[in-house]
Structure formats: C-alpha cells, structure tokens
C-alpha positions as a printed Julia matrix, in Angstrom:
409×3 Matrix{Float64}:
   0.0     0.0     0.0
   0.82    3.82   -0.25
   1.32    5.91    2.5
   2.64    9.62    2.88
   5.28   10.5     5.81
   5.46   14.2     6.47
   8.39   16.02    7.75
   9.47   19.22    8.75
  12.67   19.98    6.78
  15.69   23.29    7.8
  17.25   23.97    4.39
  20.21   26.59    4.53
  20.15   29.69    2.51
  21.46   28.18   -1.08
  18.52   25.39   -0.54
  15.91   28.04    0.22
  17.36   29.85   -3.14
  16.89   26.86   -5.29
  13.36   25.64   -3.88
  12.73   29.42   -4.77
  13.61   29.11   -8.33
  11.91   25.58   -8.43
   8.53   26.9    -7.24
   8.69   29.39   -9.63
   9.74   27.57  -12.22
   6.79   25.11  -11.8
   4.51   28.25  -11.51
   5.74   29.56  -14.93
   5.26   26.16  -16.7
   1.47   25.83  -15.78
   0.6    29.23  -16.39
   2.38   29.02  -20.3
   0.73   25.68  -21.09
  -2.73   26.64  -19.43
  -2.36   30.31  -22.05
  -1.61   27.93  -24.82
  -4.43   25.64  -24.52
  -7.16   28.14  -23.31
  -6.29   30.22  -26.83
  -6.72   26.73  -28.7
  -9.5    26.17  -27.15
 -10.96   29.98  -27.19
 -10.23   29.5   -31.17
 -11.98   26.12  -31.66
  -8.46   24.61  -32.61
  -7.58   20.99  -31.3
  -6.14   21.39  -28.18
  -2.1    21.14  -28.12
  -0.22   18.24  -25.96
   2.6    20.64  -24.86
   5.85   19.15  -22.47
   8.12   21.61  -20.27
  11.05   21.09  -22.69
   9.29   23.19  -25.44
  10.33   26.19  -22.89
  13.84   25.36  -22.65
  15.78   26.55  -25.48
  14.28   30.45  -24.78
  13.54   30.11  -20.86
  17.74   28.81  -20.06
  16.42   29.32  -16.17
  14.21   25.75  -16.41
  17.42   24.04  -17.36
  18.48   24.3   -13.8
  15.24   22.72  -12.13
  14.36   19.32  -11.59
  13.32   17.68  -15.01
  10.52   15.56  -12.94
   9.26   18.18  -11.29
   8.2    20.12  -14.41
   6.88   16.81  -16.01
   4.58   16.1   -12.99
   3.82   19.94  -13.41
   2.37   18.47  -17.07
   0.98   15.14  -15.75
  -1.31   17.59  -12.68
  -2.37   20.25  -15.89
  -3.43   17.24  -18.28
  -5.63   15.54  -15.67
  -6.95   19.09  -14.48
  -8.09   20.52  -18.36
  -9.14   16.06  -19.0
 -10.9    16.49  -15.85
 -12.94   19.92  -16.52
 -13.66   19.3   -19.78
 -15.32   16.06  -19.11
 -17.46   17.09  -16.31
 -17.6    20.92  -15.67
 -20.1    21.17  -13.12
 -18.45   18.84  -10.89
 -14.74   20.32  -12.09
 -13.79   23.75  -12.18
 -11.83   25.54  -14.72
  -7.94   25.32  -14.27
  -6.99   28.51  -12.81
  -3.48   30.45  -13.32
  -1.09   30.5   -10.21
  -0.03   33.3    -8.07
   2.99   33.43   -6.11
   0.83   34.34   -3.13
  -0.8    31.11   -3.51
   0.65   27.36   -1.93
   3.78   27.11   -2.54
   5.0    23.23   -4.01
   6.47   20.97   -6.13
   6.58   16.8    -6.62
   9.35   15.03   -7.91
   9.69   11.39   -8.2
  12.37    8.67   -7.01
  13.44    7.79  -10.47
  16.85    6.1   -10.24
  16.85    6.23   -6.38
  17.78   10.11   -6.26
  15.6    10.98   -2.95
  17.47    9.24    0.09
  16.46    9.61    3.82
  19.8     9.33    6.03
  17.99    8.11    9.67
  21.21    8.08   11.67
  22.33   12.12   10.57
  18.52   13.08   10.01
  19.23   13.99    6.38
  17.02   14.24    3.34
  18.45   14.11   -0.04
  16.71   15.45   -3.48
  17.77   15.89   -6.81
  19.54   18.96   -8.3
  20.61   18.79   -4.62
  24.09   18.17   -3.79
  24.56   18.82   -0.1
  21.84   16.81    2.42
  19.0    18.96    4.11
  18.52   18.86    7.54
  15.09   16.8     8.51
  13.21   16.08   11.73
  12.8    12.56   11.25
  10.09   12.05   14.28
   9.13    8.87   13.07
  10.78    5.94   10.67
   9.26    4.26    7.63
   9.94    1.33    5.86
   9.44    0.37    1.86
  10.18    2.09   -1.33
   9.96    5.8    -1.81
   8.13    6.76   -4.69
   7.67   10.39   -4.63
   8.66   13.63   -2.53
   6.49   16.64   -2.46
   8.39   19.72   -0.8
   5.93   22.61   -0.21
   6.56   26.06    2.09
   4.09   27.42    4.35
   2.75   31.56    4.07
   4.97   31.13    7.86
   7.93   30.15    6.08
   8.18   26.68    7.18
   9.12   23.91    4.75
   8.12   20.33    4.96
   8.34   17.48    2.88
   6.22   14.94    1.98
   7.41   11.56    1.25
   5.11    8.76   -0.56
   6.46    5.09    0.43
   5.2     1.77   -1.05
   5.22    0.4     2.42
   3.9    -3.29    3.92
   3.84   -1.54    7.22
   2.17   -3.75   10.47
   0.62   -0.35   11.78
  -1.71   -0.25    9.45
  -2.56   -4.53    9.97
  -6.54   -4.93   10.41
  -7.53   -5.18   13.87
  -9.13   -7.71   15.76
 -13.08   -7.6    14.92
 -14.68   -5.78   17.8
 -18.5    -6.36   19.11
 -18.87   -2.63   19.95
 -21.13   -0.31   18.0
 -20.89    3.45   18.36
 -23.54    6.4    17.17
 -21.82    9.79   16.68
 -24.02   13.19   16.27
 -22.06   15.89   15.43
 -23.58   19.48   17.3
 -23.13   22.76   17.39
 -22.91   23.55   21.34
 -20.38   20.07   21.48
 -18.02   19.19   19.16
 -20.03   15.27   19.07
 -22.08   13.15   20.94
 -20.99    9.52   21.35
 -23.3     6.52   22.42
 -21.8     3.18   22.79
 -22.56   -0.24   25.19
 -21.6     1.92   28.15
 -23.74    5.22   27.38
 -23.56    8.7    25.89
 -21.06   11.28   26.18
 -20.02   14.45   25.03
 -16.55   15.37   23.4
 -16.5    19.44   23.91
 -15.56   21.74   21.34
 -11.57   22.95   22.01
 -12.95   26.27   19.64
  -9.25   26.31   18.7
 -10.61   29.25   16.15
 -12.72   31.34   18.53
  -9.91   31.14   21.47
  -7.26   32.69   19.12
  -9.53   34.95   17.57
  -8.73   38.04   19.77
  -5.29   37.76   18.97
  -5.49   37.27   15.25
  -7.97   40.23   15.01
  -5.33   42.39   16.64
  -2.24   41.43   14.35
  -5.08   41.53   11.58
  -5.24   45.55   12.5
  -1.74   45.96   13.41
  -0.59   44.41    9.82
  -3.64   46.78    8.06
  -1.44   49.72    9.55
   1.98   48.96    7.88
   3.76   49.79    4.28
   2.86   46.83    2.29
   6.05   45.35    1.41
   8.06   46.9     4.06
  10.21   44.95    6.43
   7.89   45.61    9.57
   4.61   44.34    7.47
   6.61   41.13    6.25
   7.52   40.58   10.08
   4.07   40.92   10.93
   3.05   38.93    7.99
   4.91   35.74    9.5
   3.68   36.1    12.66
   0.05   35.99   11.51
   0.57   33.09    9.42
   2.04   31.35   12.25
  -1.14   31.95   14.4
  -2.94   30.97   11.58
  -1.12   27.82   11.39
  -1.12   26.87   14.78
  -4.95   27.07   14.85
  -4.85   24.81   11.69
  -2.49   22.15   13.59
  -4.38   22.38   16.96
  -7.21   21.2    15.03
  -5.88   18.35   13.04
  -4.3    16.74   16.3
  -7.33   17.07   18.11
  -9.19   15.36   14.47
  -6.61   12.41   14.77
  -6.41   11.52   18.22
  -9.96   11.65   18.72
 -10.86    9.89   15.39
  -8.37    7.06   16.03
  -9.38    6.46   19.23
 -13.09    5.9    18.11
 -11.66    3.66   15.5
  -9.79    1.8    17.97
 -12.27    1.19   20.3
 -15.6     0.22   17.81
 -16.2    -2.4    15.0
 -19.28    0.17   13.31
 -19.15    3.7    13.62
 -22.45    5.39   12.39
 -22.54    8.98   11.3
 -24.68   10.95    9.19
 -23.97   12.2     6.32
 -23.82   16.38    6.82
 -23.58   18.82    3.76
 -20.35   20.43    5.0
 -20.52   23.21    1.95
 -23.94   24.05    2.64
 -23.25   24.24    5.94
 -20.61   26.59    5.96
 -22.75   29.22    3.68
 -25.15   29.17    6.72
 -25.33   30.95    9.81
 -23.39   28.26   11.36
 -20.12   28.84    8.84
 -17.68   30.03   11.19
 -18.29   26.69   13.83
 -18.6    24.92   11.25
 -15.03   25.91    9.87
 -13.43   26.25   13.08
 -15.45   22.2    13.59
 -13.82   20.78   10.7
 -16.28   18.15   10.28
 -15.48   17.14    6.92
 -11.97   16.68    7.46
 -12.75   14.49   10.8
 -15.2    12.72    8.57
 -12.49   11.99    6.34
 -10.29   10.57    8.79
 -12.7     8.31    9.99
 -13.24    6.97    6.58
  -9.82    6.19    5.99
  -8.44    4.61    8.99
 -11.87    2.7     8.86
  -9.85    0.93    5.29
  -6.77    0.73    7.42
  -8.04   -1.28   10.01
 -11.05   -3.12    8.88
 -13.98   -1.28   10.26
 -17.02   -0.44    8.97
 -18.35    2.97    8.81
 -22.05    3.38    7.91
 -23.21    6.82    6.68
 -26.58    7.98    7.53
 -28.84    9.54    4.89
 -28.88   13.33    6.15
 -32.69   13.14    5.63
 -33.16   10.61    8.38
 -34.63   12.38   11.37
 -32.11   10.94   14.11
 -32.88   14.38   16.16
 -36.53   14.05   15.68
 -37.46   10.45   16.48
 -37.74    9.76   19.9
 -35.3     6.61   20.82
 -37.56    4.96   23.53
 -40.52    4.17   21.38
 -40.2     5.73   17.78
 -42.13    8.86   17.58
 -41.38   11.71   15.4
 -41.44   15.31   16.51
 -41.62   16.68   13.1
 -42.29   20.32   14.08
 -38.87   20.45   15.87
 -36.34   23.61   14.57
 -32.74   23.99   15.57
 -33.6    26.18   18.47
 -35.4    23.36   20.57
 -32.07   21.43   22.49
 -34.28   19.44   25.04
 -38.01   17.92   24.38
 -40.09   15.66   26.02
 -41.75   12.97   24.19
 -45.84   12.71   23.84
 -46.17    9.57   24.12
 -43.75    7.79   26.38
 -43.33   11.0    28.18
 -39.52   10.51   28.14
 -37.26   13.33   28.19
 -34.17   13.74   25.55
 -31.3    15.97   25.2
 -31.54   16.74   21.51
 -27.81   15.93   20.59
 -27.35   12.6    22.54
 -31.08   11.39   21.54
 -29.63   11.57   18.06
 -26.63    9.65   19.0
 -28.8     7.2    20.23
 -30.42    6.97   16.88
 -27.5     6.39   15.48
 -26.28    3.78   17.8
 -29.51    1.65   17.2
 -28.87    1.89   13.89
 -25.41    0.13   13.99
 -26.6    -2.03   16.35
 -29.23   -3.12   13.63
 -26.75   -3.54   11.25
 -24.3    -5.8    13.23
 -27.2    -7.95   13.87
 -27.91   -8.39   10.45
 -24.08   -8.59    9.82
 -24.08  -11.6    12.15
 -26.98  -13.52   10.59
 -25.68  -12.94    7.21
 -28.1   -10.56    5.44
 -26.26   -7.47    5.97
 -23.36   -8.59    3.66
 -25.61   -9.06    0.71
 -24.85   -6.42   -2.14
 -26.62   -5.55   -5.18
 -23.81   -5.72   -6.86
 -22.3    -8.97   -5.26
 -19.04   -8.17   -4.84
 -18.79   -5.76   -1.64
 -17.72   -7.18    1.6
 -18.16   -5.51    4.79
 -14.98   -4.98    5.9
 -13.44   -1.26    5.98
 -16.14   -0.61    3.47
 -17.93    2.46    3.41
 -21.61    1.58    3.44
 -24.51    4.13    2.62
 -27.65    3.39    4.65
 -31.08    3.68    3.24
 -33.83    4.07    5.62
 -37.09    1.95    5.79
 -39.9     3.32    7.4
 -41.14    0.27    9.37
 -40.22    0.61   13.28
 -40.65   -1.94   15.73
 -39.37   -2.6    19.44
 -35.86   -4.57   18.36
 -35.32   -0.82   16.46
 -35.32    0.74   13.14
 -35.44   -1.85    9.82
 -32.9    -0.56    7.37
 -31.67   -1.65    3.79
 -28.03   -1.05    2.64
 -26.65   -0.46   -0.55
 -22.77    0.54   -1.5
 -21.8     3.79   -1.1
C-alpha cells in the first residue's frame, strides 16, 4: 500500500534559493501551457499536448530545475483541463497561479535520487548536492516513490514523502463487538453513544480562542507599508497563528478519530452537507469544527483497520425520532435542544437522543451482519470490511429498532 510521511525539513540559505527558483519555475510552466491551450481552445483549434522542454531553449532558467518536477507539473495540468472538460459542473476551470498562492512541487524517485539518512537526520533530493537537515520524528519502511516539498505563508518547509510500504501499523484489527452512534452538534463538538452510554466530546474552539489575537495582528498588519520589512515581520507572525490554529485542530481530528476507530467495529454517522453548511449561519463553527476533514479521517483509517463505517442519509430524522418508542417530533427547529416525548413522556437531550439513533442503527446492522443478510450487495461483490456503506432508511419501526436496507456507497 501507499502511505505519505510528512516532515518538517531546515534547508540553509542556497537550498531556500533553489526551492525558490523551483517553485517558480513550476509556476511559470502551468501558467504558459494553461495560455496555450485556453487560446486553442478559445479559437476552436484541437487542443495542443505541450511538455516543459518546449520552454527550454528560450527560458535557459528551467534548465536548472528538476526535469521531474516540471513533467509532474504536465501530468497535474493534463488531468486538471481532462478532468474539466469532461465534467464541468463537478470540475472547475484550471486557474493560473499566483505566487501568493501554496507554494509546491513533486518530484519522483526515479533512479533512487531521494534518500532519507535516519542516523544524521538527512534528506536528499535531486539537483541537490549537499543533504537537508530533517526532523525525522518517526521511521518508515518500503520504497519511496515520490517527494512533495511545499513552504508554508509562515515560512516553514516540509516534505512529503510517498512510500510503497507493507507496514504492520496499518494490519486490520481484531473484529470488535462494539457499536458506536456519533451526532455531530453545534454547542459540542459530538455526541458519542456506545454499550456503556452517551457522552459528550466538547468543542476545544481552537478558532474562537485565538480569535482576539489574530484580530489584533489583523489591525496591526492593516497599519503597515505593504512590502516593508515591519509588514513582512508581521506577515509571518500571523501566518504562524494561523497555522497553529490549523495544527491544533488536526491533532485534536486524529487523536480523537483514532481512538473511536480503535475502540468500535461500526461507527455510524450521518452524512452532513459540510458546503452548505458553511454558507449558513453556522459557517464560522462549522469551519473552526472541521467536520469534513474528521469525517475523512474516519473513513480512511476505517480501510486501514477493517472497520465499517455506515453513513446515515442526512434526511433521516435521528434528532426528531424519539429513541424509547419511535415517535417523530416533526415540528422540531434547531432552536429546541431538550423535548419531552408525547407519548412515552420521556425526556431527551436533543444531541445525545440523536446519537442514540444512530447507535440503534449500527446495532441493527451488526445484527444483520451476524446472521448474514447485511453482507448481501446488489452488486455482489462488496464485503463488509473497511467498506464504506450508505444506509437507506425503511420506514417500518418496531421494538428490536429501526429496519434498514443497505446499498454501497
């Protein structure tokens, strides 16, 4: 399998210079070949198959940069204009870069050319003589395939290394018996029902606790020279903030989705329109949240290590429905957090009667697992290990819980 390693790399000042002129060089190459085949296409011509070496012979400076690098430069364009052209709705138009945007370029391990020296904690590229200095905080095994070295608006630089790896962290787990329903809120970060109850992850608000100090280096930047040494010094420090924030976030995203991972066989969650979301009221939890990338994460180290994630039509009204008896409060807006049910007269808190929903559901579906009709597929060849099922809901509703019919999502 393929994994990525990423690394914080210290390159001195002539590596800074040529990752510089690389960057740039990448940058140039994309914007000529995306001029060349928007006029083609502008002029109802057959759009050209163009390579980096075309520039060459009048551009001397892309003789100095990493051959591979420009190729994969062609290899990213071709799938991006393939890609629009084929579906535009789904694919937007390939944009020209700007220096002010990321910052990166891939190269690949053709004839063994990117090293990784563990005992000195050295990296080694091509076009590079001299080793750069890496903090190798963790070792791989397997064959390196590509590097991608990108730099941060902080200034940072970091490397990312793809290895064909047969790595035993990744080695399925043992099967577990445990089910777990997880509601995602907006007053907690989730709500999490398993065999031993409900509980509530709060939000860290990583966003909203640095907020005062970003708004103030926000104001204090606003006041400089642009382009002047004390706005470029303020500059950094804002991106670092920024940063931070970004890297609070994804720790707190792993840990927490790893340890759910760890601990359950099915995880159910429902699937949330994150982009409609985040044109709401609700956009700046919802970014500072990062519930689609935690989603994500799930998903993936669900393939890892053979669990099953089941994703919950977003129609399905696991707020709503009471989870004692079944009823559905169908009048019920986002303001109402607690409600008491009609009929059984049992009281919920909105967020963890929806987890509750949800944990019925998996429990549903590892009953069905167990007697064999959950693993039946349409299309006969799904299994229901690691695989990511979509849920469609049933109506029926009787006192073992919901009846639900899967399909492959």
């Amino acid at each position: 399998m393929l994994k990525a390693y990423r690394y914080r790399i210290y390159p001195n000042k002539k590596q800074k210079e040529f990752f510089a002129k690389t960057f740039g060089s990448c940058r140039f190459v994309w914007n000529k070949m995306l001029e060349e085949k928007l006029k083609a296409l502008e002029n109802k011509e057959k759009i050209p198959r163009i390579t980096p070496a075309k520039y060459k012979e009048e551009y001397q400076f892309l003789k100095e940069i990493d051959s591979l690098a420009l190729a994969n430069v062609q290899l990213n364009l071709e799938k991006a204009f393939k890609n629009w052209l084929k579906n535009p709705k789904h694919f937007g138009k390939p944009k020209f870069k700007k220096k002010k945007d990321k910052q990166s370029y891939t190269t690949n391990n053709q004839g063994n050319t990117i090293k990784v020296d563990f005992q000195n904690n050295l990296l080694y590229l091509p076009k590079i003589k001299q080793g750069i200095k890496i903090k190798l905080h963790r070792k791989f095994e397997g064959k390196i395939k590509s590097a991608t070295i990108s730099k941060t608006t902080s200034g940072n630089y970091y490397v990312s290394i793809l290895v064909e790896t047969q790595n035993n962290d990744n080695k399925p787990k043992e099967p577990q018996n445990k089910v777990c329903g997880i509601d995602l809120g907006v007053k907690t970060f989730a709500t999490i029902t398993n065999d031993k109850g409900s509980y509530k992850v709060e939000h860290p608000k990583y966003l909203l606790k640095a907020e005062k100090r970003l708004k103030r280096l926000q104001k204090q930047l606003s006041r400089k020279q642009k382009g002047s040494k004390n706005w470029e010094k303020l500059r950094k420090l804002l991106a670092r903030q920024h940063e931070y924030v970004a890297n609070a976030r994804k720790d707190f995203l792993h840990k927490l989705s790893k340890a759910i991972i760890d601990e359950n066989q099915v995880v159910v969650v429902e699937d949330l329109s994150v982009k409609g979301l985040i044109k709401s009221f609700l956009s700046k939890h919802v970014s500072d949240s990062g519930w689609g990338m935690f989603l994500s994460y799930l998903e993936y180290k669900a393939r890892w290590y053979g669990r099953t994630i089941l994703t919950v039509d977003r129609f399905y009204p696991s707020s709503k429905r009471c989870s004692h008896c079944g009823y559905i409060y169908s009048d019920m807006d986002l303001s109402v957090r607690e409600w008491t049910c009609p009929i059984c007269k049992t009281y919920h808190d909105r967020d963890e009667n929806a987890s509750k929903n949800l944990y019925r559901y998996g429990l549903d579906y590892l009953r069905k697992s167990r007697e064999g009709t959950a693993r039946i597929q349409a299309c006969g060849e799904c299994s229901d290990s690691g695989m990511v099922i979509t849920p469609v809901y049933e109506s029926s509703f009787n006192e073992a819980g919901s009846s639900y019919l899967y399909k492959c999502g």
